[in-house]
C-alpha positions as CSV (number, residue, x, y, z in Angstrom):
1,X,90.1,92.7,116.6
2,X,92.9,94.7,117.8
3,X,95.1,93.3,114.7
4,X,92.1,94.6,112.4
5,X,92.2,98.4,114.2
6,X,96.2,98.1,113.1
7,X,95.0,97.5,109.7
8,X,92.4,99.8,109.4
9,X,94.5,102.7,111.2
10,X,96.3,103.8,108.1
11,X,97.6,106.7,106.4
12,X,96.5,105.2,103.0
13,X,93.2,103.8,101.9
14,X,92.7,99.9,102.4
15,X,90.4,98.0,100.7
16,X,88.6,95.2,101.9
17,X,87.3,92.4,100.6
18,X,85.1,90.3,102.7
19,X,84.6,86.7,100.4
20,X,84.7,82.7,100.8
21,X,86.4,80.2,98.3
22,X,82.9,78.5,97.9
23,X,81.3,81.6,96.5
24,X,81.5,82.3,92.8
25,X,81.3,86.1,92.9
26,X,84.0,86.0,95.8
27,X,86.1,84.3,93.7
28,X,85.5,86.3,90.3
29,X,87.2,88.9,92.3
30,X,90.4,87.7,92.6
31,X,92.2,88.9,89.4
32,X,90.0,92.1,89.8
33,X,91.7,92.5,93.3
34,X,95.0,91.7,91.8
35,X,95.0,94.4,88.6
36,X,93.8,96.9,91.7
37,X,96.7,96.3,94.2
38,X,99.1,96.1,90.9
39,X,97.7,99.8,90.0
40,X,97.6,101.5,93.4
41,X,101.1,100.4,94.4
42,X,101.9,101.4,97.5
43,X,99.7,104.4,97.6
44,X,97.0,102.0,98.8
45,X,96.5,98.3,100.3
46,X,94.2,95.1,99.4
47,X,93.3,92.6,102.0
48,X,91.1,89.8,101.4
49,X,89.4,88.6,104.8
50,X,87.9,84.9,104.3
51,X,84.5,85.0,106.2
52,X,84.7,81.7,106.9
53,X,87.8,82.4,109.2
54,X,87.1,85.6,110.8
55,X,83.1,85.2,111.5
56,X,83.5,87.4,114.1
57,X,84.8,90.6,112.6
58,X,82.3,89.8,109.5
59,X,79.2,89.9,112.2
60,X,80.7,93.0,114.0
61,X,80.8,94.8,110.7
62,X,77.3,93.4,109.6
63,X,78.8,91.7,106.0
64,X,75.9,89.7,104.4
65,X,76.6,89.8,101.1
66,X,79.5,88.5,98.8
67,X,82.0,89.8,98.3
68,X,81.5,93.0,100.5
69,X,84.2,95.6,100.0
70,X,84.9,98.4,102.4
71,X,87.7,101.0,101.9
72,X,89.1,102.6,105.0
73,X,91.3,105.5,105.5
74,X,93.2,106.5,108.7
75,X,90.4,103.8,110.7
76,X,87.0,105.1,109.3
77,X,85.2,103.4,106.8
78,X,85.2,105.8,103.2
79,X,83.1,103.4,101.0
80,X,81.4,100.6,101.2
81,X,79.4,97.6,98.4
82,X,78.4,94.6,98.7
83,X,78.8,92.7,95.0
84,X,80.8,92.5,92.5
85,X,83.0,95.6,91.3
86,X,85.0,96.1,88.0
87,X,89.2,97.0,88.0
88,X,88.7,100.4,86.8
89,X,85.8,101.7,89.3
90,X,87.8,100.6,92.4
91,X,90.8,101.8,91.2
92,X,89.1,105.2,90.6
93,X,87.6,104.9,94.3
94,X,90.9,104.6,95.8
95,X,92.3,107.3,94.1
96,X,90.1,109.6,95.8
97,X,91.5,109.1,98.8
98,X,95.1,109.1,98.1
C-alpha cells in the first residue's frame, strides 16, 4: 500500500482506473484512457490497476463496479465513478484540478 500512497501523493491529478481484462466495459476504456493521458500530458497521470492483481487495495477502497475511476490530487480522492466515462468528460475533470 505504501507504493499506492507514493502514487496518490502528487502534485498533479491521477486518475485511476480500477478494471479486469475479462470485463468488457474495462476494456472499452482502454483507447478512452489513452486519448486522456495523450491530452493531459504531463499535467496529469493515468494508471490502470488490474483488480485481479491488487485485490487488496480494490477492497480497501470499496471498488465493486467496472471500471471504477478515482482521480486524486496531492493524496485525497477529488472524484470518483464507477462505469464507463467518455474522452472529453474526463479530460474536462482533470483539468479542474490542474
Amino acid at each position: 500500500m505504501s507504493k499506492f500512497g507514493e502514487l496518490i501523493d502528487l502534485e498533479i491529478p491521477v486518475l485511476l482506473d480500477f478494471y479486469t481484462e475479462w470485463n468488457e466495459p474495462s476494456t472499452a476504456m482502454h483507447p478512452v484512457l489513452k486519448d486522456v493521458a495523450a491530452a493531459i500530458g504531463d499535467r496529469g497521470k493515468v494508471i490502470k490497476i488490474d483488480v485481479d492483481k491488487n485485490e487488496e487495495l480494490a477492497t480497501a477502497l470499496r471498488v465493486k463496479g467496472l471500471p471504477t475511476l478515482m482521480i486524486y490530487k496531492k493524496g485525497e480522492m477529488v472524484w470518483r465513478q464507477s462505469g464507463e466515462q467518455d474522452a472529453n468528460t474526463l479530460i474536462g475533470i482533470m483539468k479542474e484540478y490542474f
